[in-house]
DRENDO-555333 format. One record per residue (C-alpha): residue number from 1; residue in three letters; x, y, z. Coordinates in steps of 0.2 Angstrom, whole numbers. Example, Ala and Ser with C-alpha at 12.3 -4.5 7.8 and 13.67 -1.06 7.14 Angstrom:
// DRENDO-555333
KEFI | 1 | ALA | 62 | -22 | 39
KEFI | 2 | SER | 68 | -5 | 36
// end
This chain:
// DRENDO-555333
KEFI | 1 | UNK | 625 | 190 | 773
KEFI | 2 | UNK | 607 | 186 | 776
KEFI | 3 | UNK | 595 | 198 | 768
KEFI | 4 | UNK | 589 | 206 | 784
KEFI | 5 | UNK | 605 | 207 | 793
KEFI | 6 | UNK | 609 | 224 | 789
KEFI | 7 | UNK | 589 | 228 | 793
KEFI | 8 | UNK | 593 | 220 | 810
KEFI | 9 | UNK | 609 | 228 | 813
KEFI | 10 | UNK | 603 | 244 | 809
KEFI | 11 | UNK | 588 | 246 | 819
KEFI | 12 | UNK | 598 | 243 | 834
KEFI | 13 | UNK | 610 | 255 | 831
KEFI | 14 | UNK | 606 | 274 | 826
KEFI | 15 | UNK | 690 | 298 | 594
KEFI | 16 | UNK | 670 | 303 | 592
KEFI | 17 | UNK | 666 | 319 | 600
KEFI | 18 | UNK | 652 | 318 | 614
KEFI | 19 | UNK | 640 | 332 | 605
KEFI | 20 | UNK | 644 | 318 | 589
KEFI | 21 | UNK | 638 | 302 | 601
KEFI | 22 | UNK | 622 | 314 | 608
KEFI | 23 | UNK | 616 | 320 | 592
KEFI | 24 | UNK | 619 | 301 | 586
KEFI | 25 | UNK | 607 | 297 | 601
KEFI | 26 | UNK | 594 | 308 | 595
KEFI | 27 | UNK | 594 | 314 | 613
KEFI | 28 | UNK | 596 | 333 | 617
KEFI | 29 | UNK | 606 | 338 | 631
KEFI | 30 | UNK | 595 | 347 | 647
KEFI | 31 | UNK | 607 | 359 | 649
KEFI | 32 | UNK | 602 | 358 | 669
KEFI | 33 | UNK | 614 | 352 | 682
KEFI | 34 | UNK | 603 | 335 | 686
KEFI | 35 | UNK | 603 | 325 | 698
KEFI | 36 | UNK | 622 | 323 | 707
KEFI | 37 | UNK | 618 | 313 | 725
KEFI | 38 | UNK | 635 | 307 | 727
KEFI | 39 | UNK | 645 | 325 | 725
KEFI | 40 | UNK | 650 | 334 | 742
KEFI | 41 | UNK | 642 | 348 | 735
KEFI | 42 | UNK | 625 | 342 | 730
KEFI | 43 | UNK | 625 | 336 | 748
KEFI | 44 | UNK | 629 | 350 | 755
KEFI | 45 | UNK | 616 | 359 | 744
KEFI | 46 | UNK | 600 | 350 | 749
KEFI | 47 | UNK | 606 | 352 | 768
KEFI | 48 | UNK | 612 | 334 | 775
KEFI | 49 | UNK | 621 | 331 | 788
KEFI | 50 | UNK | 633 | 324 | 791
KEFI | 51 | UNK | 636 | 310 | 803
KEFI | 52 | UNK | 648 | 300 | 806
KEFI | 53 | UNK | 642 | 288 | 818
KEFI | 54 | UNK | 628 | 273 | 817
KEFI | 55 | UNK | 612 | 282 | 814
KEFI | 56 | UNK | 604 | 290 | 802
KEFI | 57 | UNK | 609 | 302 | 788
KEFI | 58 | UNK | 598 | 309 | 774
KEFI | 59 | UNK | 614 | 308 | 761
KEFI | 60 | UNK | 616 | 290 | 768
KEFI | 61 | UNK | 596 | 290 | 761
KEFI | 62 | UNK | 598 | 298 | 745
KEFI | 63 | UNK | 614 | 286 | 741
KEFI | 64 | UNK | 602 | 270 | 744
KEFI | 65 | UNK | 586 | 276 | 735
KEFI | 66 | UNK | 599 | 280 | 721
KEFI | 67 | UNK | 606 | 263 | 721
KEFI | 68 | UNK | 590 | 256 | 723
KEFI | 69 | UNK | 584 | 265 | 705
KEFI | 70 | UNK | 599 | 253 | 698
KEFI | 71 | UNK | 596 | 237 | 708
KEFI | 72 | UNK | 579 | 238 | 699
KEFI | 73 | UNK | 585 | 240 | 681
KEFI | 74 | UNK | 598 | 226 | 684
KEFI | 75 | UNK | 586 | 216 | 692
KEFI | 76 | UNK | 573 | 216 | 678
KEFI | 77 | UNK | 583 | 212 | 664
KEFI | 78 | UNK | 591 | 194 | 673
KEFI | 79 | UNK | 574 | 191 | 679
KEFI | 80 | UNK | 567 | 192 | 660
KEFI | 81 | UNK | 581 | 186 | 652
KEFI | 82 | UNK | 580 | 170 | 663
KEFI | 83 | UNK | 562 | 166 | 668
KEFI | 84 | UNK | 555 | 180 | 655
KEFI | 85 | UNK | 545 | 188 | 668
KEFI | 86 | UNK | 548 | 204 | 679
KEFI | 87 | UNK | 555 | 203 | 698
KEFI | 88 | UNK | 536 | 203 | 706
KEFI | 89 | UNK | 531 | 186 | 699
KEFI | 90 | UNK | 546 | 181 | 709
KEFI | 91 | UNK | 540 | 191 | 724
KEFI | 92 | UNK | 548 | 207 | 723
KEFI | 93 | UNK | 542 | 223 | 729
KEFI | 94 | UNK | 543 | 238 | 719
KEFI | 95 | UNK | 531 | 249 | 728
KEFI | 96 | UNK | 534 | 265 | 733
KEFI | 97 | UNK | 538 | 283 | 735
KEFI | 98 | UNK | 538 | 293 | 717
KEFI | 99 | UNK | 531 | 287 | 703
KEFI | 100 | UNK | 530 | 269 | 698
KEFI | 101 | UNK | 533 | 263 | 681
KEFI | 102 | UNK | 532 | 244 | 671
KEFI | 103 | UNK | 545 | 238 | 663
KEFI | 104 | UNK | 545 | 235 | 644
KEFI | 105 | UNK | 553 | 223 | 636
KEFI | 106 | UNK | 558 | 214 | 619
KEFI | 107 | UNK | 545 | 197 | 618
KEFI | 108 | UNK | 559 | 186 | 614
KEFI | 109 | UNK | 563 | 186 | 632
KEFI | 110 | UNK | 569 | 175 | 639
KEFI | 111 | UNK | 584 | 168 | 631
KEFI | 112 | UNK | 586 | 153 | 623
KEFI | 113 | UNK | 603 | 148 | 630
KEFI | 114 | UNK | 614 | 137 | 620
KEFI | 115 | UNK | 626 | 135 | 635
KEFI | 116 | UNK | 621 | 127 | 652
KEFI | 117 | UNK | 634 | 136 | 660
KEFI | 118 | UNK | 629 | 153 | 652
KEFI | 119 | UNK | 610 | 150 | 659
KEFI | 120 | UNK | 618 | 144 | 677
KEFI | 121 | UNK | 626 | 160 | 682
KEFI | 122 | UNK | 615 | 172 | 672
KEFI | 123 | UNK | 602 | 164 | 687
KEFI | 124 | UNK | 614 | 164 | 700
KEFI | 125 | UNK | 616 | 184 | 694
KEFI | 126 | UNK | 600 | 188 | 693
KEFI | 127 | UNK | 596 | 181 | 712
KEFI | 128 | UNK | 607 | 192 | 717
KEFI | 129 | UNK | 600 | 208 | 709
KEFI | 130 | UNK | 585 | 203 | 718
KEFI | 131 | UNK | 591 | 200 | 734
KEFI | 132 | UNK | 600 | 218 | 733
KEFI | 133 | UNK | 583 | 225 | 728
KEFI | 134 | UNK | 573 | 219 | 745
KEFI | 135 | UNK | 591 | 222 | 757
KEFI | 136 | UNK | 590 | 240 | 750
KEFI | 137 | UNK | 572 | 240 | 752
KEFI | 138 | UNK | 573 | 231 | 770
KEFI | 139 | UNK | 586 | 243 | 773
KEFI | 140 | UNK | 577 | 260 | 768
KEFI | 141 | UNK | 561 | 252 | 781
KEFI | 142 | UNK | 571 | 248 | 795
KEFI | 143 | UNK | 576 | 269 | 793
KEFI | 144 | UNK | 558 | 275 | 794
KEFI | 145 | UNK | 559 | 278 | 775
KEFI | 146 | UNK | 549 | 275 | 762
KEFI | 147 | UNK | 558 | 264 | 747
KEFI | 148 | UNK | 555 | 272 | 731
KEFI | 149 | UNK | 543 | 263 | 720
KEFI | 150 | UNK | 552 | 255 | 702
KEFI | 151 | UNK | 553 | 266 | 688
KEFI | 152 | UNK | 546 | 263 | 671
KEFI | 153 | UNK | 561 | 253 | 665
KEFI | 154 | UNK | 563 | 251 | 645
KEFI | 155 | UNK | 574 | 238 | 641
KEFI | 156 | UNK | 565 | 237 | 622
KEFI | 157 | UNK | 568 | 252 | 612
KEFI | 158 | UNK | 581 | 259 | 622
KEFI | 159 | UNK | 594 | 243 | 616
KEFI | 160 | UNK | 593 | 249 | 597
KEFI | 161 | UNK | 595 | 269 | 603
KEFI | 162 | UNK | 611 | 261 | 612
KEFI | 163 | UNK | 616 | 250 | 597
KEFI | 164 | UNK | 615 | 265 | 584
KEFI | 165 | UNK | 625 | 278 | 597
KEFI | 166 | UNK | 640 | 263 | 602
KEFI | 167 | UNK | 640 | 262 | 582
KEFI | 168 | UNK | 635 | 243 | 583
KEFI | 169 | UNK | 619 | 241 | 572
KEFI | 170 | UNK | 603 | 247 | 571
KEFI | 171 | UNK | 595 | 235 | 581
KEFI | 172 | UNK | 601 | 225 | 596
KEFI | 173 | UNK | 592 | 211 | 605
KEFI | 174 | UNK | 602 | 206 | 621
KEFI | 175 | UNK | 589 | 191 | 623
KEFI | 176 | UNK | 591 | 185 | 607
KEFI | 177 | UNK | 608 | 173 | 613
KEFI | 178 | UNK | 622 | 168 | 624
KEFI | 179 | UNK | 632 | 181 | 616
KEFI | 180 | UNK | 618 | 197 | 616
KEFI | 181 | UNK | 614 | 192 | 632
KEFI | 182 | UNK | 633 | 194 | 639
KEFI | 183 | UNK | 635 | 209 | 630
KEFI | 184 | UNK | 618 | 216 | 635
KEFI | 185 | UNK | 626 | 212 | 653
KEFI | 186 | UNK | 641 | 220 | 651
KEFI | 187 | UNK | 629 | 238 | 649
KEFI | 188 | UNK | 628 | 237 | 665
KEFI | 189 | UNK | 641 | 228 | 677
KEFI | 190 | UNK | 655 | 240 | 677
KEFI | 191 | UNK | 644 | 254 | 680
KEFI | 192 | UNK | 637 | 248 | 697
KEFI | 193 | UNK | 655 | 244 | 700
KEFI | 194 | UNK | 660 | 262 | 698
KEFI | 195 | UNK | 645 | 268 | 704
KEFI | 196 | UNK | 648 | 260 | 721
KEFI | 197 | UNK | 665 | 266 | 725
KEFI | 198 | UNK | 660 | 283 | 719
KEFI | 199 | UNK | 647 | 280 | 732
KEFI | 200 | UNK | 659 | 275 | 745
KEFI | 201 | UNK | 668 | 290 | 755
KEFI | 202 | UNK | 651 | 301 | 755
KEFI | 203 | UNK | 643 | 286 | 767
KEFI | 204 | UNK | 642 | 291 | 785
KEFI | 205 | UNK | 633 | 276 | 794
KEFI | 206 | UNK | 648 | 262 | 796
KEFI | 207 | UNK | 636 | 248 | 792
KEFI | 208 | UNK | 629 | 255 | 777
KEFI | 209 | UNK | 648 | 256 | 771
KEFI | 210 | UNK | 650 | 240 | 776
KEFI | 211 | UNK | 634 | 233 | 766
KEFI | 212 | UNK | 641 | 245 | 749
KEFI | 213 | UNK | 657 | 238 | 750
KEFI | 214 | UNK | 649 | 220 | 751
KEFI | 215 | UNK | 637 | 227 | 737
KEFI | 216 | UNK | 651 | 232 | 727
KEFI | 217 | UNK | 662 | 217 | 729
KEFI | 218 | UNK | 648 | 205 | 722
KEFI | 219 | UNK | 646 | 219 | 707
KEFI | 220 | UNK | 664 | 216 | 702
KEFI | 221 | UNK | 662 | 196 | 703
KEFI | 222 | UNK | 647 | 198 | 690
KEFI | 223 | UNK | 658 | 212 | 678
KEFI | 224 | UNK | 671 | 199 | 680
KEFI | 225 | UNK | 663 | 183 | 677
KEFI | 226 | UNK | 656 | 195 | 662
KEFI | 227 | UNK | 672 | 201 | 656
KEFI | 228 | UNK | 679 | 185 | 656
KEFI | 229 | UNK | 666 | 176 | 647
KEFI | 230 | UNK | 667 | 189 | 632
KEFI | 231 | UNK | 687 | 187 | 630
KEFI | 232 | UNK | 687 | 169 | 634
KEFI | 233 | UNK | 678 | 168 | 615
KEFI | 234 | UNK | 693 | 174 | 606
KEFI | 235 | UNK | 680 | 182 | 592
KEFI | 236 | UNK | 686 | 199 | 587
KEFI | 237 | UNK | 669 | 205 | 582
KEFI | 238 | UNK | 666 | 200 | 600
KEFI | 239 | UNK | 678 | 214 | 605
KEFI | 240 | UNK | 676 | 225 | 596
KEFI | 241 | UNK | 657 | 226 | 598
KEFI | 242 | UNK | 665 | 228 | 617
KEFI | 243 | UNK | 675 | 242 | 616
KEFI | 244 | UNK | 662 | 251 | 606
KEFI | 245 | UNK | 652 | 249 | 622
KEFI | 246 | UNK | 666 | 254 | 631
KEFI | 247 | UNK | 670 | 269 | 622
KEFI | 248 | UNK | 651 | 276 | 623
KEFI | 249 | UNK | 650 | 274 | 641
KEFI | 250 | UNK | 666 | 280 | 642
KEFI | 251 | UNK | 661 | 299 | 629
KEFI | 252 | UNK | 645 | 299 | 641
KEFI | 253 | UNK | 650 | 301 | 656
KEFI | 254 | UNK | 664 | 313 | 658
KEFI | 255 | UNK | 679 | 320 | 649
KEFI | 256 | UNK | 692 | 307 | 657
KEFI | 257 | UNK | 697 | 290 | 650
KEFI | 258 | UNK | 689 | 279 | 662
KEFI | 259 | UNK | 683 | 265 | 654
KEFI | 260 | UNK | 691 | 252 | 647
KEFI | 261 | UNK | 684 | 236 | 636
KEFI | 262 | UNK | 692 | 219 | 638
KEFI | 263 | UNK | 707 | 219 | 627
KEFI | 264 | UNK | 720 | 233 | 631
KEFI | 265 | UNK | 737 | 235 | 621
KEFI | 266 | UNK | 732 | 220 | 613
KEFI | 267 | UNK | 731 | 209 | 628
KEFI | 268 | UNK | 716 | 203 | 641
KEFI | 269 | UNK | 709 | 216 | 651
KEFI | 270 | UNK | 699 | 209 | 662
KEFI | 271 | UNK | 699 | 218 | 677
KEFI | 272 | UNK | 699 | 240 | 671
KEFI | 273 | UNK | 709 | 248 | 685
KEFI | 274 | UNK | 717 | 265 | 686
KEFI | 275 | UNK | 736 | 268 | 686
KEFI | 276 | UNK | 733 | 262 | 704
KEFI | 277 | UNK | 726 | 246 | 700
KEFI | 278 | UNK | 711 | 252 | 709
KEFI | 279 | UNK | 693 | 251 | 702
KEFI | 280 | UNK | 688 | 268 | 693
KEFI | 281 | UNK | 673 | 279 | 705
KEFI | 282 | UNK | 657 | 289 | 695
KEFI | 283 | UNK | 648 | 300 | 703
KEFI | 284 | UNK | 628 | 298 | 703
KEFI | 285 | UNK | 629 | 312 | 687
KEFI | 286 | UNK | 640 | 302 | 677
KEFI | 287 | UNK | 632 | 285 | 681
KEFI | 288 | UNK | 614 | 293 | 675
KEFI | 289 | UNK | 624 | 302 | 659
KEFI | 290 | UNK | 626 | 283 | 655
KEFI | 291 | UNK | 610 | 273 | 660
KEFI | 292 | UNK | 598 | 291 | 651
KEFI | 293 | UNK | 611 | 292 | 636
KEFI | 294 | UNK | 615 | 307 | 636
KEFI | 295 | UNK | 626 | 320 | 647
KEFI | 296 | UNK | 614 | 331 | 662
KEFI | 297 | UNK | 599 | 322 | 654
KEFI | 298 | UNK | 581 | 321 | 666
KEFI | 299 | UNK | 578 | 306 | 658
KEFI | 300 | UNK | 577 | 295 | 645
KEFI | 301 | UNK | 587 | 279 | 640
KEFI | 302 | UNK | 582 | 263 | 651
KEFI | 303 | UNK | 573 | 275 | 662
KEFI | 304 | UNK | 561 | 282 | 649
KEFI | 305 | UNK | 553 | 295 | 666
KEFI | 306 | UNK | 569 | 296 | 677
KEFI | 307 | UNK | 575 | 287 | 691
KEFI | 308 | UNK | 562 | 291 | 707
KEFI | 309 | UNK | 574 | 302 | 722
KEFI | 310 | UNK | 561 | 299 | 738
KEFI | 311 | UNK | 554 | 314 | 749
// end
């Protein structure tokens, strides 16, 4: 899909207890309800409407600057760990409604890969990121609305708070190697997968859902290509350091098992489904539980301020 397309399209149609891994963190929970955009209920709440048909929906909105919050983060850290720069020296805008932020990052970036193969499709990832940053932006213009500006992003400190809370080290530099690197990644790939299908039935304007599903479908080619580059080194350090990740998302986000690392039952897992063989879905809470580190947090973790909502 060209990057504009859906611009086009749519402007001619209307074990460790979670109070343990908190406390670990050295974050303390808000005690406030937060931000929820993709529950019936907080859309119902701020009054959005629903619509069903090609125009525009202001939950439709919500769910796009949301996403575009993410694509940001994501963005950023295979833009440095490539080309060690940020997403504007390659042309990205991050202008916008809310309050713009820098990114900070560890100055060994970029990595130094030892593997060709590694560095090709860490690139070929991190175009994508970008490319989903300007479609949601393009896509948020085409609506009449403003895209929200990028958030401070901190993907230096936050890496060792998320290394002592997975119970990993004390430090962790995902720019440091092939290995970090991969690991840093998979932080984030399942996350935007589960965030997406959460995302899915609350989207009113079919060609929106269409672009999400295409959104989430690259998502899952990048957790896989991830995944499978983590199992296919056979290192049981490797795994575990995995599942530790795993397990952390998975005390964060809410009381259900629904995170899975990439050895289950003592075989390759490479593709974490539900009993269904379906994806797992997050709502917008639990995907920010994750990315702030800590349950009904404001903020905090890679987005030091908070993610921006719009007006």
């Amino acid at each position: 899909m060209e990057i504009n397309s859906l611009s086009d399209e749519l402007a001619t149609s209307a074990g460790t207890s979670r109070r343990q891994v908190l406390k670990r963190l050295g974050v303390g929970v808000a005690g406030l309800a937060g931000l929820n955009l993709l529950s019936s209920t907080a859309v119902a709440g701020m009054g959005l409407h629903k619509n069903r048909g090609g125009g525009r929906s202001r939950g439709d909105i919500a769910i796009l600057q949301f996403a575009l919050n993410l694509e940001y983060l994501e963005a950023e850290y295979y833009t440095y760990a490539t080309f060690g720069h940020g997403i504007e020296a390659e042309g990205i805008d991050v202008t916008g409604s809310g309050t713009p932020g820098t990114t900070s990052v560890k100055p060994s970036a970029p990595v130094e890969f030892s593997d060709p193969d590694v560095m090709e499709y860490a690139e070929e990832i991190g175009q994508d990121e970008r490319n989903h940053v300007t479609l949601l932006r393009t896509t948020l213009t085409s609506l009449g609305v403003t895209p929200v500006a990028r958030p401070a992003i901190d993907l230096n400190g936050s890496w060792d708070a998320l290394a002592v809370a997975a119970g990993i080290g004390t430090s962790f530099d995902p720019f440091a190697n092939d290995i970090n690197f991969l690991l840093g990644s998979f932080v984030f790939e399942d996350v935007g997968v589960t965030g997406y299908r959460g995302a899915a039935p609350l989207l009113k304007n079919p060609k929106i859902l269409s672009a999400a599903a295409g959104l989430l479908g690259v998502e899952a080619y990048h957790a896989a290509v991830i995944r499978t580059d983590l199992f296919s080194q056979h290192d049981t350090a490797i795994n575990d350091t995995v599942q530790k990740i795993s397990d952390l998302r998975d005390l964060l986000d809410n009381p259900v098992d629904d995170d899975q690392g990439i050895i289950l039952n003592g075989k390759a897992n490479l593709t974490p489904t539900d009993a269904n063989s379906l994806v797992f879905a997050r709502t917008a809470r639990e995907v920010l539980n994750i990315v702030y580190f800590a349950a009904d947090a404001t903020s905090g973790g890679f987005f030091p301020n908070g993610i921006n909502t719009g007006s």
